[in-house]
N, C-alpha and C positions, 0 to 999 in steps of 0.2 A: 970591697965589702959595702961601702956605702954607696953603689950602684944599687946591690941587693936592696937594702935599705929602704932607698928612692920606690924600686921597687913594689915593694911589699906594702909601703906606704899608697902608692897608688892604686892598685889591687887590692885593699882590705876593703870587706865587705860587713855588714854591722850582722850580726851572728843572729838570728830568728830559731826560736824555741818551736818544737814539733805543739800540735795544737792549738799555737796560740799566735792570733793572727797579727800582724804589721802593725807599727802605729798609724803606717799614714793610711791605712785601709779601714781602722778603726774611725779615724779623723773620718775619710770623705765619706764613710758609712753613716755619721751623723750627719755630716752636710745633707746628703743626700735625702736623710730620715727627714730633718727640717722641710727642703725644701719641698716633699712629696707630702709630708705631712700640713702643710700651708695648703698646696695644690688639692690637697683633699677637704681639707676646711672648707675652702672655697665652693669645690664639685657639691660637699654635700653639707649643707652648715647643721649646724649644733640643734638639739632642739630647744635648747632654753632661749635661742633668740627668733624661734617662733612666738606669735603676738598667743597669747592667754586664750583670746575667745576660737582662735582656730585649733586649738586642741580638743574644745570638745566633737571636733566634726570626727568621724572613724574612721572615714578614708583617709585623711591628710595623716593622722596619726599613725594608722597601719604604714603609709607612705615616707614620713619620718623613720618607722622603726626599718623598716627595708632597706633606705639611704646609709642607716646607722648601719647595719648588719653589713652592708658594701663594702663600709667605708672598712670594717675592721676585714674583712676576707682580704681587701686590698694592700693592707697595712701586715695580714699575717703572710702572705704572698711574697711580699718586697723583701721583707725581713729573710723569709727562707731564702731567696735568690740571694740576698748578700752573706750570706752565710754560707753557703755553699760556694760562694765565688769567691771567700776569706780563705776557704778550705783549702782552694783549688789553689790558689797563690800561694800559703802558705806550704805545701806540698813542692809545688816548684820552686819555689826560695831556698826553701831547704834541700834542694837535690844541685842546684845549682851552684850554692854554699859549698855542699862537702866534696862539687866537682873542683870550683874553688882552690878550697884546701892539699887535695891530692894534686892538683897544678905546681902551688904553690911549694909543697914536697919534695915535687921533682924538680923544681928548681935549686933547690936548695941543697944537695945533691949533684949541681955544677960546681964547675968551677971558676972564678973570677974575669979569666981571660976567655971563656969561651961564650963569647958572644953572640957571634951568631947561631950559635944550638940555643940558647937562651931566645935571641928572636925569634925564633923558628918556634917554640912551645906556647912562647904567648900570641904569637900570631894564628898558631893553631887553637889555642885556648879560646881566643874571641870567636875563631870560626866555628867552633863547636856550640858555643854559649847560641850564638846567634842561630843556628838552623835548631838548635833542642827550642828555643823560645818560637821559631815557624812552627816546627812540628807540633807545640801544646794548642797553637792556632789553627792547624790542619782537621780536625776531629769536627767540630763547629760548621767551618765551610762545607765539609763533604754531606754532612748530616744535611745541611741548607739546600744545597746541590743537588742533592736525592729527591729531597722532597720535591722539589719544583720541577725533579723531574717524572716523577710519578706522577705529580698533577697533571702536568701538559698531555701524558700517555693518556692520563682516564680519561681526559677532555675530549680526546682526538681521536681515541677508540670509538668504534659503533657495534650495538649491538645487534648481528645476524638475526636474521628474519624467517624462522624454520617454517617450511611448508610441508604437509603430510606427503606423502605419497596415493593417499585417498585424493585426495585436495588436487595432486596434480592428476591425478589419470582423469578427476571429474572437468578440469578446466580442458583436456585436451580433447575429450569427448566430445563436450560444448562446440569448442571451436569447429572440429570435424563435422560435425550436425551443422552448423550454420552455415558452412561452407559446400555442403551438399544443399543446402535448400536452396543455398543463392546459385548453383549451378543446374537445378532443377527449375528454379524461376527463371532464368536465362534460356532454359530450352525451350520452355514451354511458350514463352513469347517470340522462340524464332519457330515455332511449329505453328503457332496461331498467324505468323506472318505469311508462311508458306502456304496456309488454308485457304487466305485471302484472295492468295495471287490466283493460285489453282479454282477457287470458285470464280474470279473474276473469268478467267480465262474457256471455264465449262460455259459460261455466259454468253460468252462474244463468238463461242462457237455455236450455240442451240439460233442464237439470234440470227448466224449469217446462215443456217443451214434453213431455218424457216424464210429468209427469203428467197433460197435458191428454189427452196418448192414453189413458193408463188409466182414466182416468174418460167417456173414450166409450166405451170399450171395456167399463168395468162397467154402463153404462147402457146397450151394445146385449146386455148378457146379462140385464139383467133383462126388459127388452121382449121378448125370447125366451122367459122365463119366464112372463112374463104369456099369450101365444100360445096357441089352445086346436085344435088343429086333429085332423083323421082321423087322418092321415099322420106319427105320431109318428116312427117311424123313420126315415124321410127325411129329417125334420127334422134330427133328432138328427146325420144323417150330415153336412149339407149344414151345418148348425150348426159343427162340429167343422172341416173343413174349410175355410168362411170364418176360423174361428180362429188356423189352421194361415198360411194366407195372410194376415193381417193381421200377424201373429207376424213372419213373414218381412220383410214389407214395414218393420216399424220395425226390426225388425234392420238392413237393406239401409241402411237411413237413416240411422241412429247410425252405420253404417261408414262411409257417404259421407261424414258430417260431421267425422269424425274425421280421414279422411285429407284433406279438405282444412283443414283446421285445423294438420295436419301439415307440410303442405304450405306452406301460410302461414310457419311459423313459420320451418322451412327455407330460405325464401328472405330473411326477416328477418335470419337470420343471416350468408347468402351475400354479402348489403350491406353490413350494419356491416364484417364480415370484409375487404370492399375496400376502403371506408372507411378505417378504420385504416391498410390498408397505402400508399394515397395520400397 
């Protein structure tokens, strides 16, 4: 019996009325009030120990009453929070209390020699006490947890960058258009290259075929010269004459070859010119 005793004595818990909060929560609630009520003196001072001639200024004034209005929003704020946080303590004291009690009960309800069922209820009794006092901690942290994790998500989200389907058929059109001009500009300067070589080359042909004529031409005057005949004069005429027509004859021929050359080159141009505008 005075095991029980011992007991009960150690286990007794000071008994808290539904409503009405703790002493020692009343106590640090004035501590508190003090000290936050100092810290606010400080933050925001009074206006009666402003100096007399700065009151008539209307911004300092308006400035003082804004300070004052802070300081009381700050002061009805703090107050809510500890009242609500009396509430919430007082709420668990008293659930704790009448787990407590029903503990206590069923102890009582033993028997003197059965000991170890007696260890066994208080050892579970603290470990109950102790995970219900985590779990009223539990609520707070997750709340805390969420939010920091919602923020990091908004952070680290980006927002998509929607493009029309107008928008893109006009950007792939663009590209296909430029990418045809630059392969149009490519052709056109490997055709103008090709022009080059092939007029060089009509050149070096007219040029070596005009000296082939002159050197028949100097060799049928020297065989003329060599000729030993009666009929100089005849000669002379009939000579002069073949000259006169031979003359002709390569004139006639540089001019045909010219203008079809001309002519070539005209219609080279009449293409690409369509070319381009297809």
């Amino acid at each position: 019996m005075s095991v029980m005793i011992a007991i009960r004595g150690l286990m007794k818990v000071k008994r808290y009325w539904p409503g009405k909060s703790p002493e020692w929560a009343d106590k640090d609630a004035d501590e508190e009030d003090g000290d936050i009520r100092t810290a606010l003196e400080k933050a925001f001072p009074s206006r009666d120990n402003v100096d007399v001639t700065r009151k008539d200024d209307p911004r300092l004034r308006r400035l003082a009453e804004s300070n004052f209005d802070n300081k009381q929003e700050v002061r009805a704020d703090h107050l809510r929070m500890r009242r609500a946080a009396a509430e919430t303590t007082t709420t668990t004291t008293i659930y704790i209390e009448e787990e407590d009690n029903r503990w206590q009960e069923r102890l009582q309800h033993l028997e003197e020699d059965d000991g170890e069922e007696r260890r066994r209820i208080i050892r579970d009794g603290f470990l109950q006490r102790k995970h219900e006092e985590d779990d009223a901690l539990l609520p707070e942290e997750e709340e805390e947890s969420e939010y920091e994790t919602d923020s990091e998500d908004e952070q680290q989200s980006i927002k998509p960058v929607f493009v029309p389907n107008s928008e893109r058929d006009t950007i792939a059109e663009r590209e296909r258009l430029e990418a045809e001009a630059k392969a149009l500009e490519e052709s056109a300067k490997r055709r103008l290259e090709q022009r080059k070589l092939e007029t060089k080359q009509i050149l070096v042909e007219e040029i070596q075929k005009d000296e082939e004529i002159q050197k028949n031409w100097d060799a049928v005057e020297a065989n003329a010269a060599d000729v030993d005949t009666d009929d100089e004069a005849n000669e002379a005429e009939e000579y002069e004459v073949g000259k006169s027509r031979e003359i002709a004859r390569i004139k006639r021929d540089r001019e045909d070859r010219e203008s079809m050359f001309k002519e070539k080159e005209g219609m080279k141009k009449v293409k690409i010119s369509h070319r381009m505008l297809i």
